[in-house]
DSSP file (Angstrom, degrees, kcal/mol; ACC not computed):
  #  RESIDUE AA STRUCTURE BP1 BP2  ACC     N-H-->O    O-->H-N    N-H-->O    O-->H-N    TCO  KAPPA ALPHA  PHI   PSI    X-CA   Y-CA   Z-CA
    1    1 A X              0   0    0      0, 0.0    24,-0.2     0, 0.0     2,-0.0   0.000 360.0 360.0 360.0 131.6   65.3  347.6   74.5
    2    2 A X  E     -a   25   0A   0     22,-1.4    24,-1.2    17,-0.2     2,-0.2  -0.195 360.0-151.5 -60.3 166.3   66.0  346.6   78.2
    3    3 A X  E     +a   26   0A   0     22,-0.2     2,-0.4     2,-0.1    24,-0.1  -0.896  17.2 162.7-143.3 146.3   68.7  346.1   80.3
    4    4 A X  E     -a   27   0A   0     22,-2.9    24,-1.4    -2,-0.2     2,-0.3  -0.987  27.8-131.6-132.1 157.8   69.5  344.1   83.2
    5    5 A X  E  >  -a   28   0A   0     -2,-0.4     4,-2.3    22,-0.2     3,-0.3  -0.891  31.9-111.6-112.9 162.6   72.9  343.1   84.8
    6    6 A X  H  > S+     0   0    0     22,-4.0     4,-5.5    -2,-0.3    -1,-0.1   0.760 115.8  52.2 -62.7 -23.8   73.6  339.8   85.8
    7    7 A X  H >> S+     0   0    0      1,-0.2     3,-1.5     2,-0.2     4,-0.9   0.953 113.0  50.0 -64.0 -66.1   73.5  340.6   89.9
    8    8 A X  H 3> S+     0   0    0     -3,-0.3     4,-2.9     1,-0.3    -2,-0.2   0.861 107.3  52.1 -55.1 -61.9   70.4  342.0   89.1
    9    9 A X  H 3< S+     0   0    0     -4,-2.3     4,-0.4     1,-0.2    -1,-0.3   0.958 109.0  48.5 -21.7 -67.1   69.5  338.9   87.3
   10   10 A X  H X< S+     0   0    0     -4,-5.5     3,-0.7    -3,-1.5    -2,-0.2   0.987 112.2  49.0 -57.7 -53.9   70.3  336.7   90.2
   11   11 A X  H 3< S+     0   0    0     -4,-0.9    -2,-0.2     1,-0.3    -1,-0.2   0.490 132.7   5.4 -84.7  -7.6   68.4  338.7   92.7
   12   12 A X  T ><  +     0   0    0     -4,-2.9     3,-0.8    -5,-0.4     4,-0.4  -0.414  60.9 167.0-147.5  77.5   64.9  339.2   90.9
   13   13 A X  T X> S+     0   0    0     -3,-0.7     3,-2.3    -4,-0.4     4,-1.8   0.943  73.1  76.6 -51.7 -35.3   65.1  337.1   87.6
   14   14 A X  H 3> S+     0   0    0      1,-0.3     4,-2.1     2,-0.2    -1,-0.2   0.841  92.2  43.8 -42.1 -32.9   61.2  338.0   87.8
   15   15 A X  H <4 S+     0   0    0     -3,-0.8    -1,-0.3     2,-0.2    -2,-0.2   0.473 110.5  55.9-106.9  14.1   61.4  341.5   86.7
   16   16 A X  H X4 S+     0   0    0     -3,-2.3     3,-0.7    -4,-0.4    -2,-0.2   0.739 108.5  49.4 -57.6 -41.5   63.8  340.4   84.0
   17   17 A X  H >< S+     0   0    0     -4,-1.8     3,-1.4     1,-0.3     2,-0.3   0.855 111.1  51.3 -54.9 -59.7   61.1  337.8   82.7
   18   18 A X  T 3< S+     0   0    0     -4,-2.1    -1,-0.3     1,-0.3    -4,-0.1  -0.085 104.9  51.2 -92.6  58.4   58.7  340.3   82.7
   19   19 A X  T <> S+     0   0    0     -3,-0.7     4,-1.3    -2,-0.3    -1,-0.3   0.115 106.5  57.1-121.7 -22.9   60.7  342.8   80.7
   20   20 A X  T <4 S+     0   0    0     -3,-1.4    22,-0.3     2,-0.2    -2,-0.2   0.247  95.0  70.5-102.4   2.6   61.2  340.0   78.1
   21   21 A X  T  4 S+     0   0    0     -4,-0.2    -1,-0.2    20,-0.1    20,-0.1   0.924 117.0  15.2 -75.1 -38.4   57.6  340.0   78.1
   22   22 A X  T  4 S+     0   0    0      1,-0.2     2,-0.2    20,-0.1    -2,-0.2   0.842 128.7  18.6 -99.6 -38.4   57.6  343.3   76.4
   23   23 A X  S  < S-     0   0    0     -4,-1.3     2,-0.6    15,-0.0    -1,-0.2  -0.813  84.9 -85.3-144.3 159.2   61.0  344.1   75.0
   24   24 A X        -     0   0    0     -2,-0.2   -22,-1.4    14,-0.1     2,-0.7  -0.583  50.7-145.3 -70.7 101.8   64.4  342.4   74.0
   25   25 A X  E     -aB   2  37A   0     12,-2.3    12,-2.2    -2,-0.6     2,-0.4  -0.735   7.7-151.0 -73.7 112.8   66.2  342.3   77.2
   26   26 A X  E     -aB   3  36A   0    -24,-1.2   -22,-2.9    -2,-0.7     2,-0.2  -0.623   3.6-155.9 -96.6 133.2   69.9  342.8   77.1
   27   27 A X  E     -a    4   0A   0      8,-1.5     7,-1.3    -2,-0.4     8,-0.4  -0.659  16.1-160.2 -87.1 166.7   71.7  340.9   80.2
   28   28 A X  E     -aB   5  33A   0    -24,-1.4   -22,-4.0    -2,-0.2     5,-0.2  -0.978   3.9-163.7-128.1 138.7   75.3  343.0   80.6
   29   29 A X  S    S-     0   0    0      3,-2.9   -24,-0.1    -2,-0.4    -2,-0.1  -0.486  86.8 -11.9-128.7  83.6   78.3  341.0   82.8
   30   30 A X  S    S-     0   0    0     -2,-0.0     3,-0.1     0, 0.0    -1,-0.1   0.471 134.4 -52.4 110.9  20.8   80.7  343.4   83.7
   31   31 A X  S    S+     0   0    0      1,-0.3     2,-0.4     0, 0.0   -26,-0.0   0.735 113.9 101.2  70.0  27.9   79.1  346.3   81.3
   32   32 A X  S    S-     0   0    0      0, 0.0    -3,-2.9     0, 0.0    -1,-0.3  -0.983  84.7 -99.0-142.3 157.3   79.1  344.3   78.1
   33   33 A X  E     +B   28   0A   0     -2,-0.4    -5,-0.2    -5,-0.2     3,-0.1  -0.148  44.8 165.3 -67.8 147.8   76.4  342.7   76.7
   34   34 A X  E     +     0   0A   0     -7,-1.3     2,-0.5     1,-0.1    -6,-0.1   0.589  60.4   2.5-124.2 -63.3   76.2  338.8   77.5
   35   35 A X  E     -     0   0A   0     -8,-0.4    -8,-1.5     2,-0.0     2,-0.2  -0.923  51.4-141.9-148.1 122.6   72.9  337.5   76.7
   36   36 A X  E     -B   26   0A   0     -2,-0.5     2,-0.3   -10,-0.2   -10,-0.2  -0.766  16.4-163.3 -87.9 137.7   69.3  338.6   75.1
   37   37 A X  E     -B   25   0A   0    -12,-2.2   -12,-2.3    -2,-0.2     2,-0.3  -0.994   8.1-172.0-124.3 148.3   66.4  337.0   76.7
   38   38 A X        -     0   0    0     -2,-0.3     2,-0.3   -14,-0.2   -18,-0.1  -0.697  24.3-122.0-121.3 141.0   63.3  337.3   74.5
   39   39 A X     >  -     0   0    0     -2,-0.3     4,-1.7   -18,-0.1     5,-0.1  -0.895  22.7-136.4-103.3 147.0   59.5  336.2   75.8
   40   40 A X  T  4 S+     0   0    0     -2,-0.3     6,-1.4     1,-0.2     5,-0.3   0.061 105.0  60.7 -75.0  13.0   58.4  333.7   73.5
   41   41 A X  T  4 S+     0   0    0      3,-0.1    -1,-0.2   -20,-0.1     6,-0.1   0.635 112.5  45.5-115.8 -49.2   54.9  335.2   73.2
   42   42 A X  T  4 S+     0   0    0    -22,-0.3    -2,-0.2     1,-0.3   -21,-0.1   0.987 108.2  50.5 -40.6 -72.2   56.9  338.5   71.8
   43   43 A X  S  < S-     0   0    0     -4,-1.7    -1,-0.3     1,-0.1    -3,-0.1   0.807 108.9-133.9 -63.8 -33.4   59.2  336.9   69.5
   44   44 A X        +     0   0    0     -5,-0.1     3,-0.3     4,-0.0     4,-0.2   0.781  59.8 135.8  87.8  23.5   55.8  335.1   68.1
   45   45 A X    >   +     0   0    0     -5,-0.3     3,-0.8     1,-0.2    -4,-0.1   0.802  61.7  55.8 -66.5 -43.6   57.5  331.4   68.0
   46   46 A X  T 3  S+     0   0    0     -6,-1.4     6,-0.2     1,-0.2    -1,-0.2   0.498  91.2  64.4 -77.8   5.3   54.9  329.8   69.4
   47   47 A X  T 3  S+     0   0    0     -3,-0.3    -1,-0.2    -6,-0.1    -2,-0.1   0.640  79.6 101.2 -95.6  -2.9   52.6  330.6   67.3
   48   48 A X  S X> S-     0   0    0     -3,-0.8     3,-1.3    -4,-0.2     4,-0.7  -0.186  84.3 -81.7 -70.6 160.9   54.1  328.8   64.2
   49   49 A X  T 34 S+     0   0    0      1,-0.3    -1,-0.1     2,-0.1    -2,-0.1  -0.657 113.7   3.6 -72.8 126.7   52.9  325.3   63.0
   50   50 A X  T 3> S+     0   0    0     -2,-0.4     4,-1.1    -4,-0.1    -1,-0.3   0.334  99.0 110.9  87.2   6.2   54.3  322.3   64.8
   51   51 A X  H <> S+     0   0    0     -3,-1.3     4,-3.4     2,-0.2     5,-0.2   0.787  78.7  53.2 -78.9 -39.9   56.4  324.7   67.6
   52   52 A X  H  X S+     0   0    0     -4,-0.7     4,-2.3    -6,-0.2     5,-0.3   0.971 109.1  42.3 -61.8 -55.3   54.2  323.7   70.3
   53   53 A X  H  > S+     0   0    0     21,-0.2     4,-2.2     2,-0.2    21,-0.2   0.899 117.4  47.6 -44.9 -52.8   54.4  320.0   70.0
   54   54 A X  H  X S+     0   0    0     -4,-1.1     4,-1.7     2,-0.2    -1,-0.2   0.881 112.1  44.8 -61.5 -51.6   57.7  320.0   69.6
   55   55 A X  H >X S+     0   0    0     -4,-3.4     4,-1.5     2,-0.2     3,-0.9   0.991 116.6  44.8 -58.7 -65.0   58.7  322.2   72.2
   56   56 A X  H 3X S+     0   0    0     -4,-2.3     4,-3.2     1,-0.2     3,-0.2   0.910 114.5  53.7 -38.9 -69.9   56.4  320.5   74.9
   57   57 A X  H 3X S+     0   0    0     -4,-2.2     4,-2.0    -5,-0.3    -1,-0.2   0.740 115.2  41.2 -25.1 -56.4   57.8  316.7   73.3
   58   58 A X  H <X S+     0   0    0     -4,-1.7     4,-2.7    -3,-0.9    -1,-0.2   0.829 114.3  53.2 -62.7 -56.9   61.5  317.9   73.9
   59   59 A X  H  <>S+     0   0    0     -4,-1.5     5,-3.7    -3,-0.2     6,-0.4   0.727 113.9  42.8 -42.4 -45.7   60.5  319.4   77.3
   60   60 A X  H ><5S+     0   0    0     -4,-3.2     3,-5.5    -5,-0.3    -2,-0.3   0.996 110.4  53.2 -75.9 -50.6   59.0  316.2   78.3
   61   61 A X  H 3<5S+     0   0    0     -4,-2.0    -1,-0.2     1,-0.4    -2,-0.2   0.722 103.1  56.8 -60.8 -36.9   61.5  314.0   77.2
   62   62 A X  T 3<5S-     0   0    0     -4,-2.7    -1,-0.4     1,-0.1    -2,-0.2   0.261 117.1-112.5 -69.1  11.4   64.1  315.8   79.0
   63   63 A X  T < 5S+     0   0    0     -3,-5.5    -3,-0.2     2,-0.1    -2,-0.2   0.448  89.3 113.8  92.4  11.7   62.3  315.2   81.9
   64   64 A X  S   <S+     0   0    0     -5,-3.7    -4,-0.2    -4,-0.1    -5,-0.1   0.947  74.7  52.9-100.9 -58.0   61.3  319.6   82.3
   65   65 A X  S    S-     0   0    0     -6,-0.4     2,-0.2    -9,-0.2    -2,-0.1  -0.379  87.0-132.3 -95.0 154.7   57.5  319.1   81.7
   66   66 A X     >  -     0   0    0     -2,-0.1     4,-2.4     1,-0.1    -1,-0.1  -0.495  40.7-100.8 -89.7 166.4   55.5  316.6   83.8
   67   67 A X  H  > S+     0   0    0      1,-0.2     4,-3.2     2,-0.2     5,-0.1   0.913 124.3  54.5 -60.2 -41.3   53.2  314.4   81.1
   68   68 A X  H  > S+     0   0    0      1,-0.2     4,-2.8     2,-0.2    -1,-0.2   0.944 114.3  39.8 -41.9 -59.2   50.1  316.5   82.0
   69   69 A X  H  > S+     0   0    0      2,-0.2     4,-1.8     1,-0.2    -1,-0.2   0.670 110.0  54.5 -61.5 -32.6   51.9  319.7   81.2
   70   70 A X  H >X S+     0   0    0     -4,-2.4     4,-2.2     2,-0.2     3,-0.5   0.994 108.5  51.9 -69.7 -62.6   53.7  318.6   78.3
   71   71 A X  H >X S+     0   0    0     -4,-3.2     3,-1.5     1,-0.2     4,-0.9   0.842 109.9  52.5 -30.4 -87.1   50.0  317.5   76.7
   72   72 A X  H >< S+     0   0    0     -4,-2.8     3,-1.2     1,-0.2    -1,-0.2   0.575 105.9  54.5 -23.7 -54.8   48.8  321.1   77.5
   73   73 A X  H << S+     0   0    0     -4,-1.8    -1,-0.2    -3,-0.5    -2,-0.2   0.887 109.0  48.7 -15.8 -79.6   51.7  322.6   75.7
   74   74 A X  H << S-     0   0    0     -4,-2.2    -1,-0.3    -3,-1.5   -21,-0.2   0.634 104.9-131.7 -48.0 -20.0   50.9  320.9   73.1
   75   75 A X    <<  +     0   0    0     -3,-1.2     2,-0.3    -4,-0.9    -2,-0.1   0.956  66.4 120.0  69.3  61.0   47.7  321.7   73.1
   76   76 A X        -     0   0    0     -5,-0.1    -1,-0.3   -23,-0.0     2,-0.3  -0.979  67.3 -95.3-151.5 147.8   46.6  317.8   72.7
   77   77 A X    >>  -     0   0    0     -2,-0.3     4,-1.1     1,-0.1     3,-0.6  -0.555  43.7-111.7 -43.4 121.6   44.4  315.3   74.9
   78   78 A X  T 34 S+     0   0    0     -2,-0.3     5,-0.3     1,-0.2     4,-0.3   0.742 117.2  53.9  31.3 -77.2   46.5  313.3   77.0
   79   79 A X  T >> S+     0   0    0      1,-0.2     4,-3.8     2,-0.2     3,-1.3   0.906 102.7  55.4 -68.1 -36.4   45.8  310.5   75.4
   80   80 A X  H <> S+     0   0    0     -3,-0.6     4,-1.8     1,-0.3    -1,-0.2   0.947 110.1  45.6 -58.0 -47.5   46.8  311.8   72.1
   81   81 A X  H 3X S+     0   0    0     -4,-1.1     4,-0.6     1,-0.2    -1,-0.3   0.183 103.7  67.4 -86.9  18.4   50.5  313.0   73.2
   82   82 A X  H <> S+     0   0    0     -3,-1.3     4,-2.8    -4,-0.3     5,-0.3   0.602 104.6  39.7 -70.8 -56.3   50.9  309.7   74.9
   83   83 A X  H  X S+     0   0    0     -4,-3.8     4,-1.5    -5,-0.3    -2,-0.2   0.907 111.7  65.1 -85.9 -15.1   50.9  308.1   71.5
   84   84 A X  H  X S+     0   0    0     -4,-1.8     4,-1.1    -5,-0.4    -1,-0.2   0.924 103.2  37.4   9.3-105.3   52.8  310.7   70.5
   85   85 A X  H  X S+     0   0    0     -4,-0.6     4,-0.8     1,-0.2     3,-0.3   0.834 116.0  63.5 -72.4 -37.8   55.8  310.2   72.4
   86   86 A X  H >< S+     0   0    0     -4,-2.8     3,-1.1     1,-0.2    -1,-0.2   0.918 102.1  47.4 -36.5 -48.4   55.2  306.7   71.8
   87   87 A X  H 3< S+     0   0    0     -4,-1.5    -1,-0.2    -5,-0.3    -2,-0.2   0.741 108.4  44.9 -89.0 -22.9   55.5  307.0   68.8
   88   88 A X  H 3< S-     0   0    0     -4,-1.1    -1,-0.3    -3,-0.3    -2,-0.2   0.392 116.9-102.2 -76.2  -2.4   58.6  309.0   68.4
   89   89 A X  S << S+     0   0    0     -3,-1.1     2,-0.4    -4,-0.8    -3,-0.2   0.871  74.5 140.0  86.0  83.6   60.6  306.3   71.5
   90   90 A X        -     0   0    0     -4,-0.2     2,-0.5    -5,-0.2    -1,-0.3  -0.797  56.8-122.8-157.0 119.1   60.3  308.5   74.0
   91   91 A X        -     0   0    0     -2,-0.4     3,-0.1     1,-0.2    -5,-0.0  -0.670  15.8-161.3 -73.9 106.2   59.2  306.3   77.4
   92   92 A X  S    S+     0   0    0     -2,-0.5     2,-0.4     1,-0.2    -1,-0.2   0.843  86.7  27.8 -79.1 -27.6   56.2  307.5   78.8
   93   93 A X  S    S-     0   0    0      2,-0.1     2,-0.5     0, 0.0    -1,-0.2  -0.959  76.2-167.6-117.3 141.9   56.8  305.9   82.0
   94   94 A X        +     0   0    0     -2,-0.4     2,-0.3    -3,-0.1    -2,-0.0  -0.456  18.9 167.9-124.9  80.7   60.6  305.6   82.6
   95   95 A X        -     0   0    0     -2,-0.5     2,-0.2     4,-0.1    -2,-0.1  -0.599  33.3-138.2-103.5 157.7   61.1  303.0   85.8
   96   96 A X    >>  -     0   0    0     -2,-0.3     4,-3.4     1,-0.0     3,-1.5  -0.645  42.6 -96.5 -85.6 154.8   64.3  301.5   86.9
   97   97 A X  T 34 S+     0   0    0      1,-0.3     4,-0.5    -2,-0.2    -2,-0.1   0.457 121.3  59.8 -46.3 -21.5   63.6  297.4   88.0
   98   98 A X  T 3> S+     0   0    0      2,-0.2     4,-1.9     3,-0.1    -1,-0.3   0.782 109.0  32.9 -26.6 -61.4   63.4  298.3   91.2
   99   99 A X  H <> S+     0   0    0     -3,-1.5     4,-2.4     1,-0.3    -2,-0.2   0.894 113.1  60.7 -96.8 -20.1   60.8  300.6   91.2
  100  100 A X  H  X S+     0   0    0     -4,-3.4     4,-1.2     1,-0.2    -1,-0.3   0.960 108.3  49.2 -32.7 -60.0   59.2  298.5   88.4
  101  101 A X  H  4 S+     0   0    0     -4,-0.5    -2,-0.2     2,-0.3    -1,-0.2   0.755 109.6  52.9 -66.6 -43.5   59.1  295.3   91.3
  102  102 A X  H >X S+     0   0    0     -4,-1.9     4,-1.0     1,-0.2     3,-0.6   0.779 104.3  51.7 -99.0 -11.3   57.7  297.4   93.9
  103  103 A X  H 3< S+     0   0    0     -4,-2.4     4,-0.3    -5,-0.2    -2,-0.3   0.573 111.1  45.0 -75.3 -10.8   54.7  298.6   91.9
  104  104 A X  T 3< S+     0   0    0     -4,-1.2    -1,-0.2     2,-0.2    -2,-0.1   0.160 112.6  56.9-107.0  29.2   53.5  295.2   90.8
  105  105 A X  T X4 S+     0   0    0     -3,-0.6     3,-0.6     2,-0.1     4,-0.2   0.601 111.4  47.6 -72.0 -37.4   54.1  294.4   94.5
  106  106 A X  T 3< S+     0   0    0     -4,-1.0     4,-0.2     1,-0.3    -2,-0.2   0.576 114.7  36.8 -68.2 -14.8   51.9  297.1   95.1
  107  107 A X  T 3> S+     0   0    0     -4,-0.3     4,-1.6     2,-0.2    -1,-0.3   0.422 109.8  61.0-128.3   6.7   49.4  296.6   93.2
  108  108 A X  T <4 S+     0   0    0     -3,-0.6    -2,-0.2     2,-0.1    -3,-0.1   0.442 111.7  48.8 -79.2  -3.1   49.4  292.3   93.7
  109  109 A X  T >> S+     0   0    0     -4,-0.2     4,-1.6     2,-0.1     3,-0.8   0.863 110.2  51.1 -85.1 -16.3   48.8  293.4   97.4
  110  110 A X  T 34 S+     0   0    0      1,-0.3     3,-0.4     2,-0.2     4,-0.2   0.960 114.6  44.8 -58.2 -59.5   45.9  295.8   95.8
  111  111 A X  T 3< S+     0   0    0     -4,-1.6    -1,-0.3     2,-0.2    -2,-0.1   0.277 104.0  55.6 -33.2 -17.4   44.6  292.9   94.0
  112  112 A X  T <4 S+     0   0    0     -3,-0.8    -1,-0.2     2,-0.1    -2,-0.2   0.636 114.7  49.7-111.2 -41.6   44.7  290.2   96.8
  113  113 A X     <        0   0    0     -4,-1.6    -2,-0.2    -3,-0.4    -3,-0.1   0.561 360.0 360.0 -77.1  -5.1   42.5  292.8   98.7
  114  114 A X              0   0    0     -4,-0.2    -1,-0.2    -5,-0.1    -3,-0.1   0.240 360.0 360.0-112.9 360.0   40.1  293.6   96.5
């Protein structure tokens, strides 16, 4: 088992991260324990059926993974976690009416040129 304390934390979270690659890291705030951080490769979470998907799906929806990334995650085409999220509600493109209105401006000027 590790330890880091939380200054220590703030000022290289990187060598906490890789310390949770290997071992249960315990964070101390004020010399008692606060928080375990665990690598998810360790702990063997991701390797269960349906963990990937889900996590990446969650990730995207909450707006943390980009669509590309989220697919990878999943380990799925593109196309495939497009219909996905589709299929669960989850808005693969999520514009306000604004920006909606100035992308089919953009692309009736594309059109008019073409």
């Amino acid at each position: 088992m590790e330890t880091v304390n939380v200054s220590a934390l703030k000022n290289n979270p990187s060598e906490a991260l890789r310390k949770a690659h290997n071992d249960v890291v315990v964070v101390l705030n004020r010399d008692r324990p606060d928080t375990l951080m665990v690598g998810v490769e360790l702990a063997g979470v991701l390797d269960a059926k349906g963990v990937k998907p889900a996590l990446a799906t969650a990730l995207f929806r909450d707006g943390n993974l980009s669509l590309a990334r989220a697919a990878r995650l999943a380990e799925m085409p593109v196309s495939a976690f497009i219909t996905h999220v589709s299929r669960l509600g989850i808005p693969v493109v999520d514009l306000d009416s604004k920006q909606a209105g100035r992308d089919m401006e953009t692309l009736e000027e594309w059109l008019a040129s073409s």
